[in-house]
VOGU-3710 file (C-alpha; in Angstrom, 3 decimals, decimal comma):
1> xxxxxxxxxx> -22,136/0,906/20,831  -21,416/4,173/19,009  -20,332/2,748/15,387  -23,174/0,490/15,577  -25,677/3,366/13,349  -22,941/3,355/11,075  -23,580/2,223/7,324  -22,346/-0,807/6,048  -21,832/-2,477/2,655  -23,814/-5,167/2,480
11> xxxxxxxxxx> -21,906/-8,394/3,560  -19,164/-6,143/5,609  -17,959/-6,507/9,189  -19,484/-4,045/11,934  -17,791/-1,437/12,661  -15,392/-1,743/15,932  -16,623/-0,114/19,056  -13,191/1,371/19,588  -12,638/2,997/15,991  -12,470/6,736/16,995
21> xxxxxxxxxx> -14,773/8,521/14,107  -15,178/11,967/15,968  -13,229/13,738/13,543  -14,341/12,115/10,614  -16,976/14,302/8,322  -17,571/11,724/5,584  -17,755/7,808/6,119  -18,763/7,083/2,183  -15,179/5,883/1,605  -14,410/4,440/4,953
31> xxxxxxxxxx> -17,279/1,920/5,088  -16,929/0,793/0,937  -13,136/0,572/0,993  -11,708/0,900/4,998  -9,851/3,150/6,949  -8,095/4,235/5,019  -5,772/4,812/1,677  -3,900/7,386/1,706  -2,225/9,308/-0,780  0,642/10,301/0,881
41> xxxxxxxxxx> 1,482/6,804/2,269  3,367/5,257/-0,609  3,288/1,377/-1,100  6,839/1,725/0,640  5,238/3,197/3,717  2,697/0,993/3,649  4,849/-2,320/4,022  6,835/-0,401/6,370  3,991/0,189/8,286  2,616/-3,602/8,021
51> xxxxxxxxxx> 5,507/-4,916/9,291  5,488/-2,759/12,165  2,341/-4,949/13,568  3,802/-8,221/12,529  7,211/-6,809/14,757  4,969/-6,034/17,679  2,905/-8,807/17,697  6,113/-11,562/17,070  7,541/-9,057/20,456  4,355/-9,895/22,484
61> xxxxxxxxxx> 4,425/-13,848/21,994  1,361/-13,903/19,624  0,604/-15,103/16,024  2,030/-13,038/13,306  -1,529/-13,935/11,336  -4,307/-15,152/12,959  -7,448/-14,716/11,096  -10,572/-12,925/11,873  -11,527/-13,914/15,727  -14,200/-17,298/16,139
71> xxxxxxxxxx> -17,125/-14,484/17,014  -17,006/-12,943/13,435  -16,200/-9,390/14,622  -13,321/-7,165/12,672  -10,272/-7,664/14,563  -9,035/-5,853/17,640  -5,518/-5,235/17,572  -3,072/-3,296/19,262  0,856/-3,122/18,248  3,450/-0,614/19,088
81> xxxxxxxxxx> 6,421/0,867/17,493  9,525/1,759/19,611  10,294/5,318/19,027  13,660/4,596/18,965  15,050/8,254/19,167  18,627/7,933/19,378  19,071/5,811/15,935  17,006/8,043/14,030  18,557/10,860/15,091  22,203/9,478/14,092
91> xxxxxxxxxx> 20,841/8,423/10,543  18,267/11,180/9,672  18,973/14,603/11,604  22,867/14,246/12,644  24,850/16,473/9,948  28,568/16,487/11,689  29,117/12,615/12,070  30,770/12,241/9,205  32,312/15,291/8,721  34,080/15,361/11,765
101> xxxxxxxxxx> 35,424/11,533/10,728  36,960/12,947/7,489  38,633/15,639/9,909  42,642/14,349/10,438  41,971/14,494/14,184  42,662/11,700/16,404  40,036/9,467/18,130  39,164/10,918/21,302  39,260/14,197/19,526  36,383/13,350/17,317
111> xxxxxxxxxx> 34,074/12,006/19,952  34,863/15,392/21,965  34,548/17,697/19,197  31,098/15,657/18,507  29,726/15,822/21,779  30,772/19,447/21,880  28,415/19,950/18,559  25,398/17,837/20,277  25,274/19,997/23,516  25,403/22,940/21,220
121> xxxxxxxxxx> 22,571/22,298/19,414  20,716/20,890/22,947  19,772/17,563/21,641  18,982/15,981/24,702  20,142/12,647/23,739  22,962/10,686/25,968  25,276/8,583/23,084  28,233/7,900/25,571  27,008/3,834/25,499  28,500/4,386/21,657
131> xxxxxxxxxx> 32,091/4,879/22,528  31,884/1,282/24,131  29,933/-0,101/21,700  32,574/0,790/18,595  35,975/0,685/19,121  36,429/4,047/17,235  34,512/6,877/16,386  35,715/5,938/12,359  34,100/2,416/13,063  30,645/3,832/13,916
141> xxxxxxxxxx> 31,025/7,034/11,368  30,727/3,883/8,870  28,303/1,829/10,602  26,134/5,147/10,322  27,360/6,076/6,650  25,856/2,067/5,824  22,920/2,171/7,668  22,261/5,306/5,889  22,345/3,619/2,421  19,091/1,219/3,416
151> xxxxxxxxxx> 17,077/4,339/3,938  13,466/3,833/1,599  12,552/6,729/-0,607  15,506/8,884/0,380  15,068/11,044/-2,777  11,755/12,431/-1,290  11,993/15,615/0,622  10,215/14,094/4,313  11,288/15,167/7,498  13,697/13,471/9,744
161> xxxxxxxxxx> 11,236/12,157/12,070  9,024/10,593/8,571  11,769/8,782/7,181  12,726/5,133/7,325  15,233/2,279/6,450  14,432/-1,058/4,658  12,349/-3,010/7,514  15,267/-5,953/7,843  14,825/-5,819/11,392  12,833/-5,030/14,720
171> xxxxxxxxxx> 16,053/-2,191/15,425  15,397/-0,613/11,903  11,781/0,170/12,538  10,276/4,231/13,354  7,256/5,272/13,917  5,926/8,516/12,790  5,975/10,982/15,862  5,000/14,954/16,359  7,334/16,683/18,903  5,526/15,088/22,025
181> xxxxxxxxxx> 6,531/11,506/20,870  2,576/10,797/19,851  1,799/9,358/16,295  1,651/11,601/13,466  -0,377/10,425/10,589  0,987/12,957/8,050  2,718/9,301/6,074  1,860/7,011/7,816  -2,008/6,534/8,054  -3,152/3,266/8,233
191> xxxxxxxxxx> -2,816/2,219/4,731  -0,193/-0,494/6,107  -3,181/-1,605/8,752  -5,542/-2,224/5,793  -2,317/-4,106/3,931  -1,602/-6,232/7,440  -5,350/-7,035/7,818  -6,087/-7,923/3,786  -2,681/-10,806/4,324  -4,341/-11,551/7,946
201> xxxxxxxxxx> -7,444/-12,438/6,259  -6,167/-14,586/3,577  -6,680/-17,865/2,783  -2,817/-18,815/2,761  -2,291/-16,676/5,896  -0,992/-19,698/7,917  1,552/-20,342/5,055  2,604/-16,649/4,854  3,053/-16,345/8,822  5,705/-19,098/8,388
211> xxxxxxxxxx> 7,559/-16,871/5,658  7,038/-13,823/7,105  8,465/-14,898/10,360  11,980/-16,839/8,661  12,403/-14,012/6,091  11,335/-11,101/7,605  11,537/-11,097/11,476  14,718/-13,199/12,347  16,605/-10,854/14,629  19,719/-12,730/13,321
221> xxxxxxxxxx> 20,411/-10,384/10,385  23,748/-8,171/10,069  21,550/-4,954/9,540  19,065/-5,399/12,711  22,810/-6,158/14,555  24,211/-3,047/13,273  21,012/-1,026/14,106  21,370/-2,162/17,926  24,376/-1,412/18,327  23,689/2,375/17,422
231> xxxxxxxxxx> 20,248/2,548/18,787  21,727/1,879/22,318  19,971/-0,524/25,102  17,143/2,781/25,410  14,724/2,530/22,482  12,644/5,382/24,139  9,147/3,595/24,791  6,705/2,735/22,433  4,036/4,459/20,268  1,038/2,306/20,169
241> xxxxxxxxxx> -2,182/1,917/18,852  -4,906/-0,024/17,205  -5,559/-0,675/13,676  -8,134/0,711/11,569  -11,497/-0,883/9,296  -11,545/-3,070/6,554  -15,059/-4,008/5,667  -14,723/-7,147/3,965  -13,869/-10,923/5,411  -12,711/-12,114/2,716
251> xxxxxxxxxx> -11,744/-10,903/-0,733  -10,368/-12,339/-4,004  -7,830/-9,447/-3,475  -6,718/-10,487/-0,498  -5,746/-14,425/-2,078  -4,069/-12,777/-4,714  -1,505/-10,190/-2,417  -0,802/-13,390/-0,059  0,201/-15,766/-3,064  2,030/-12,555/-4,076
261> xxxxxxxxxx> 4,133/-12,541/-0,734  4,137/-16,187/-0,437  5,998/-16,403/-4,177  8,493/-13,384/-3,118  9,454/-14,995/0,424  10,078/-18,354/-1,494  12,515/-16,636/-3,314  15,742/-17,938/-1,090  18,382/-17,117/-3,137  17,402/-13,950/-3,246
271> xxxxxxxxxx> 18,349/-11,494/-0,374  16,126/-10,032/1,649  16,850/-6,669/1,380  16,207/-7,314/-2,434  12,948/-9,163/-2,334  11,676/-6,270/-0,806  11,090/-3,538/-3,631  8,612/-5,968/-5,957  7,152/-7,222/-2,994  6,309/-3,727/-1,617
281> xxxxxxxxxx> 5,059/-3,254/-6,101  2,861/-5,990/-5,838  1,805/-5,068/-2,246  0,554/-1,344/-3,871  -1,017/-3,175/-7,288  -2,666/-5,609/-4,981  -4,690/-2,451/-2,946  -5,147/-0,557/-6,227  -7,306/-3,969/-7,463  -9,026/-4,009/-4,017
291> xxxxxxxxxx> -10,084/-0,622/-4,253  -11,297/-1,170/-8,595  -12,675/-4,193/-7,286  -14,582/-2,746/-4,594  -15,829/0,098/-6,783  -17,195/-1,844/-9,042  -19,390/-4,534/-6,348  -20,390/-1,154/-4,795  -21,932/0,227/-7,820  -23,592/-3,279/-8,508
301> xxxxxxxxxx> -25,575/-3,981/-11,700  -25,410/-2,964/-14,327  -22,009/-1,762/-14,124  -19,855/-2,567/-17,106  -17,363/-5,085/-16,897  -14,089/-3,907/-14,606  -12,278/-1,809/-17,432  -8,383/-3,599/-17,705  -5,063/-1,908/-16,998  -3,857/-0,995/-20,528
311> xxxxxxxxxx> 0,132/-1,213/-20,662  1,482/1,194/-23,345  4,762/0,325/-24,668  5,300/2,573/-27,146  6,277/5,304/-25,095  6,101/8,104/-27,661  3,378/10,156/-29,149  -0,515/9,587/-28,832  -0,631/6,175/-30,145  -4,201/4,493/-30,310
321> xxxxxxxxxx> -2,971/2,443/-27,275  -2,254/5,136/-25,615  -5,386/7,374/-26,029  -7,447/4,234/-24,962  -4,878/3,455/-21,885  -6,047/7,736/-21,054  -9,391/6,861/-21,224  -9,222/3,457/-19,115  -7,423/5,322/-16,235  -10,365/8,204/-16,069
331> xxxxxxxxxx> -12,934/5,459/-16,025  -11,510/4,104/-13,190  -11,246/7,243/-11,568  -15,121/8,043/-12,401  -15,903/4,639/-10,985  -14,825/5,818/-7,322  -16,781/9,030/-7,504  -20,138/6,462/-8,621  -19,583/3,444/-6,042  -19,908/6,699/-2,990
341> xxxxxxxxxx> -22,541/8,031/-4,814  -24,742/4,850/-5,256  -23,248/3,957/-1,632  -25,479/6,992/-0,395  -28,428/6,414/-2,849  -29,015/2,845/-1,776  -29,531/4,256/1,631  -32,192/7,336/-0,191  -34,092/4,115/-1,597  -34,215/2,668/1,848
351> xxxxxxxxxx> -37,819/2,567/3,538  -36,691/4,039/6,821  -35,419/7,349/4,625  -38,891/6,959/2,260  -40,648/7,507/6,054  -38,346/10,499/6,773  -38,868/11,880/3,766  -42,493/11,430/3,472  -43,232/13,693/6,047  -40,374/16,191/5,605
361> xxxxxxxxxx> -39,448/15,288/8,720  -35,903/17,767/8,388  -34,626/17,138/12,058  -35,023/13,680/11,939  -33,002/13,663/8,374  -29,878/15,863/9,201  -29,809/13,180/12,561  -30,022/10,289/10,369  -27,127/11,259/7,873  -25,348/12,672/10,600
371> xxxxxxxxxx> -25,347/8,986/12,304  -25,470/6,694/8,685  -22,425/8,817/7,333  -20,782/10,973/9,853  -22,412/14,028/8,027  -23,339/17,074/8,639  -26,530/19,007/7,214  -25,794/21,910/8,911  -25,882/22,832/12,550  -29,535/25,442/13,648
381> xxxxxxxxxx> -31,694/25,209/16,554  -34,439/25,852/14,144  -35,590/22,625/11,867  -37,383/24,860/9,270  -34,089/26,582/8,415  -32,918/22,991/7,200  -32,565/21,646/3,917  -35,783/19,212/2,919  -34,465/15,328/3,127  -34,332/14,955/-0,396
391> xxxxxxxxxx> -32,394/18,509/-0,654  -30,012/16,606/2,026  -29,349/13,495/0,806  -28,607/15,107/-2,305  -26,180/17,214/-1,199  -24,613/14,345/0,733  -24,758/12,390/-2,145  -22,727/15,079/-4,793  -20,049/15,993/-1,744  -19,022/12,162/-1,501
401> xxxxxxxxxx> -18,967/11,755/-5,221  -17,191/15,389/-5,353  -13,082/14,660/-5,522  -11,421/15,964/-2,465  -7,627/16,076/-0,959  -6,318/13,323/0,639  -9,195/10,771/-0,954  -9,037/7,033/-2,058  -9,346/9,208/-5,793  -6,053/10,519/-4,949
411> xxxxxxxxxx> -4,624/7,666/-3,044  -5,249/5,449/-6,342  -3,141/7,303/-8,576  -0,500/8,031/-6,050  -0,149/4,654/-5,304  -0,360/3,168/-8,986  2,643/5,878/-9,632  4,654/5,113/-6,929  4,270/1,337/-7,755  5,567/1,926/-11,694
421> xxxxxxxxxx> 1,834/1,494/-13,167  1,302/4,796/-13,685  2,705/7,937/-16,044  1,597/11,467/-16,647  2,778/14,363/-18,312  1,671/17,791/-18,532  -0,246/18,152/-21,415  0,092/14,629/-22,420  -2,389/13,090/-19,497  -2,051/10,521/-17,419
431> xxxxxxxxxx> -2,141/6,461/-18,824  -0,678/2,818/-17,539  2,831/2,297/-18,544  5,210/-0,051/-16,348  8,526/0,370/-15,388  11,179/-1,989/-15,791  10,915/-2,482/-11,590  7,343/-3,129/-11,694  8,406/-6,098/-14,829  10,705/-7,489/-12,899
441> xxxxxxxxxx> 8,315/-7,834/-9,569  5,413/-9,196/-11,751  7,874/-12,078/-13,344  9,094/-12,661/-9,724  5,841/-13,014/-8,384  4,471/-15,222/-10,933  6,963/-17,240/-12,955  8,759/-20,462/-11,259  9,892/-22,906/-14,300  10,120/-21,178/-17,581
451> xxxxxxxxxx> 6,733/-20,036/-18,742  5,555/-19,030/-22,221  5,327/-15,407/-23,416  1,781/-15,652/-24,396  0,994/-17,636/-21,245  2,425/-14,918/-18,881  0,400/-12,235/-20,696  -2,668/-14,463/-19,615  -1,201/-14,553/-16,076  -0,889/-11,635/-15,382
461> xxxxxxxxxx> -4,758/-10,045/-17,002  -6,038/-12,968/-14,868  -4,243/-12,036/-11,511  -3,742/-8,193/-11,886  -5,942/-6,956/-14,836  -3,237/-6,291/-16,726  -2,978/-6,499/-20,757  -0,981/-5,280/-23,416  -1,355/-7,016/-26,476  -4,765/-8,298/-28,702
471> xxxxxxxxxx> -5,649/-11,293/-27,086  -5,779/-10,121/-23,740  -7,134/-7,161/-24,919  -10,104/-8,761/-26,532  -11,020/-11,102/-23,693  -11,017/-8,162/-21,069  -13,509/-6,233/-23,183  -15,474/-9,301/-24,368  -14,856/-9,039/-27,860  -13,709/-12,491/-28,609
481> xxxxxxxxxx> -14,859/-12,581/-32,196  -15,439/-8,798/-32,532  -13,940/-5,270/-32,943  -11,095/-4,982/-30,865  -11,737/-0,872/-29,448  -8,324/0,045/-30,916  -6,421/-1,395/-34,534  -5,770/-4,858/-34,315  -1,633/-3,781/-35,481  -1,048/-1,279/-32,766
491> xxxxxxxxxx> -1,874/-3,909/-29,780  0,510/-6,224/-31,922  3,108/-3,585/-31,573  2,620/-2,899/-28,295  3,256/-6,867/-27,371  6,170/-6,955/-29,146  7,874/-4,016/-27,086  6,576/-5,229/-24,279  8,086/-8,650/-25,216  11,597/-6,380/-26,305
501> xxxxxxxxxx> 11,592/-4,963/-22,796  11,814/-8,294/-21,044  14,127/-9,975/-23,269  16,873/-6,780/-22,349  15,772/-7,058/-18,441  16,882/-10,772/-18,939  13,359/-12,215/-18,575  12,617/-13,073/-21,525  14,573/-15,988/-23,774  13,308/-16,528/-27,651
511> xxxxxxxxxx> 13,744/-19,964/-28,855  12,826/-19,404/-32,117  10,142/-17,178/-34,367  7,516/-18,731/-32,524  8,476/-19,567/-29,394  9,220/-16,940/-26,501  9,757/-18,115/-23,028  9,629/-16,060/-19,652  11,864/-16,465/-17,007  12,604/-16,046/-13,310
521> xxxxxxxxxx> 16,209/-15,879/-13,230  16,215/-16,437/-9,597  13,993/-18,976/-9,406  16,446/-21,398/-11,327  19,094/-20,894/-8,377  16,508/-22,436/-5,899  17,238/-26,204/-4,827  13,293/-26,995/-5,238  10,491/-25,135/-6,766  7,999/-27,141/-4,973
531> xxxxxxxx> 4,945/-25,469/-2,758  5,603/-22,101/-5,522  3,667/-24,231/-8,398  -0,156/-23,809/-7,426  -0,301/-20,333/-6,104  -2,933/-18,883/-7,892  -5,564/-17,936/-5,866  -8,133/-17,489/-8,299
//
């Protein structure tokens, strides 16, 4: 059992035999918050990613979402990703497909003059099943040209074999290879494996296998058709593996992503392909409360209260909101650093460290850390040329407190930007203001019949932490009957932008000078709203 030394929060799931850690140097952040967020795996990604098991695992007969197994142990689960070479190679690295079909040539011209170009450039890729699959080389130019306009995050600057189209089907769906077809985990890093296994853990998980599967797997749709047709009857193999850690069995965070989904998938009248940028929002806010939430249970009493996310509307200047919204985001950011810090302290209070370092026993403490926490004290034949226990746990305890690259400290505010949360500016810093795409997925997610202003800003601090105007403000921060921490007039403002924002997204309809109503625009086109009412989790 070689994860079996490895420390655990308390109430977490051991750590699966099979989870390779011998290149890992730090567990800190793997064992409070799982393996692992990553920065460069945007919320996008991470769907992308998530749906990628649910495709495999709908391929090999089994339950989308099962649950954790009877035994109590983390899950085991394998899924694989057809490498599907020839599709991505038509949509992401081809340059002279639709060039050549603006040329005035005729058609057998163009698929010569094409093939000429592709043996040129020793591609190694056979596309002769595509002349019988289109009747011209025009018609599949175009299927190419549309296919190309699904493509996720296609103003980043990835490379070919990182980028990806809208998962609408099992044929739209890459994994992330290096040149000899194995995974790369440059993007794509298990973030989506921690998003699969927070929905498989859910308590609605048996509702949101049943949407998941109608909405988001049918095989049916035009775009999966389209896909086939170019990918060719040889998807290449598969790149498989296993998913990663997630410590906790259940989580309020996990209730609150599933009733997320559960609200977007009930969204009929809505097409797919357009449920699919709130849902992946929600998805990202979802993870960003897991890991606050997380944080703050780690750190334990007396930790304050979990500071809110502060909205600022105003959008110009350094506004009181704002400057408070500044200093909300660094605590959260400080509260990271703390929860690995007082994850490695609770183990330097433990009595089988007090025995260790009792008798400066130095051996036995560099073999202890190096089997608790994957860390290394520093490699010598000679124990008196090692660091006393206490000189070791400290250090252990200021490098997993100490930010580094490619960190859940990182992977926070990557993800709250990419999501809309999130805004900095040189100079400025960095504080919670939403986008208008971010609105739109949080009325989506949460509003069925129409819904009162003041009602939705109690929503959403209660599901997501958010506030933005003096009520919420005060209840977050406990100051019911007290000083609110910035002037009572400012917050007021900031509501009423907020409320100014909605109203020209067209989700917001004012009755009269006291009477403001949210709505879901979509949700009115559905033939029932019942099974949406009654989502809330918490």
């Amino acid at each position: 059992m070689p994860n079996a030394d490895l420390r655990t929060i308390d109430g977490a799931l051991s750590v699966p035999d099979g989870l390779l850690t011998s290149s890992m140097t730090l567990w800190c952040e793997y064992a409070i918050w799982g393996l692992l967020f990553h920065d460069d795996q945007s919320p996008w990604l991470t769907v992308v990613e998530c749906l990628q098991i649910c495709f495999s695992r709908q391929r090999a007969g089994l339950p989308v979402l099962e649950g954790l197994p009877e035994n109590g142990e983390h899950e085991v689960i394998r899924y694989a990703t057809p490498l599907n070479h020839h599709l991505r190679h038509l949509l992401f690295r081809d340059r002279d497909i639709l060039e050549i079909a603006e040329r005035n040539l005729d058609d057998h011209s163009m698929w010569e003059a094409w093939k000429s170009l592709l043996d040129r450039d020793q591609i190694g890729l056979n596309f002769d099943y595509l002349r019988k699959a289109f009747q011209s080389f025009q018609e599949m130019a175009n299927a190419v040209e549309l296919l190309r306009s699904a493509e996720i995050e296609s103003q980043t600057a990835k490379r070919w074999t990182s980028r990806h189209l809208l998962p609408l089907g099992d044929n739209l769906l890459f994994p992330d290879v290096a040149a000899n077809d194995g995974l790369d985990r440059k993007f794509m890093r298990r973030t989506g494996e921690l998003l699969y296994l927070m929905l498989n853990r859910a308590r609605q998980r048996e509702e949101l296998a049943g949407l998941i599967t109608r909405r988001l797997l049918a095989t049916d749709k035009r775009w999966n058709k389209l896909a086939a047709r170019l990918a060719g009857p040889d998807r290449g193999g598969d790149a498989s593996t296993s998913v990663g850690y997630l410590p906790m069995a259940s989580h309020t965070a996990y209730d609150v992503l599933a009733a997320d989904w559960i609200a977007l998938l009930k969204l009929q009248s809505v097409p797919i392909e357009n449920v699919l940028d709130p849902l992946q929002r929600l998805s990202g806010l979802a993870q960003a409360l897991y890991i606050l939430q997380q944080a703050r249970a780690t750190i334990g009493s007396p930790a304050p209260p979990l500071a809110p996310f502060l909205m600022d509307l105003v959008g110009v200047g350094r506004s009181p909101v704002r400057k408070l919204s500044i200093a909300l985001y660094q605590r959260h950011q400080a509260m990271l650093g703390d929860a690995m810090a007082q994850f490695v302290e609770r183990f330097g209070q433990s009595e089988a460290w007090s025995m260790i370092a009792d008798e400066d026993d130095r051996s036995g403490a560099a073999h202890a850390l190096k089997t608790r926490f994957l860390w290394d004290a520093g490699s010598t034949n000679d124990p008196d040329r090692l660091l006393t226990p206490v000189q070791q746990i400290d250090q252990l305890r200021m490098e997993a407190q100490s930010p580094r690259g490619h960190s859940v400290v990182s992977a926070f505010r990557s993800h709250l930007k990419h999501l809309g949360l999130l805004r900095s500016y040189r100079r400025s810093g960095t504080w919670y203001a939403p986008t208008d795409n971010l609105l739109e997925a949080l009325v989506l997610g949460n509003v069925t019949t129409p819904m009162e202003f003041n009602e939705f800003l109690q929503r959403i601090h209660k599901r997501y932490n958010i506030v933005a105007g003096p009520e919420q403000v005060r209840a977050a921060f406990g100051t019911a009957s007290g000083t609110l921490p910035v002037p009572l007039a400012d917050l007021q403002d900031n509501e009423r932008r907020l409320e100014e924002r909605l109203r020209v997204l067209g989700f917001l309809d004012r009755k009269s000078d006291d009477c403001a109503f949210v709505i879901n625009p979509f949700h009115s086109l559905e033939r029932s709203s019942a099974g949406v009412t009654g989502l809330d989790p918490t």
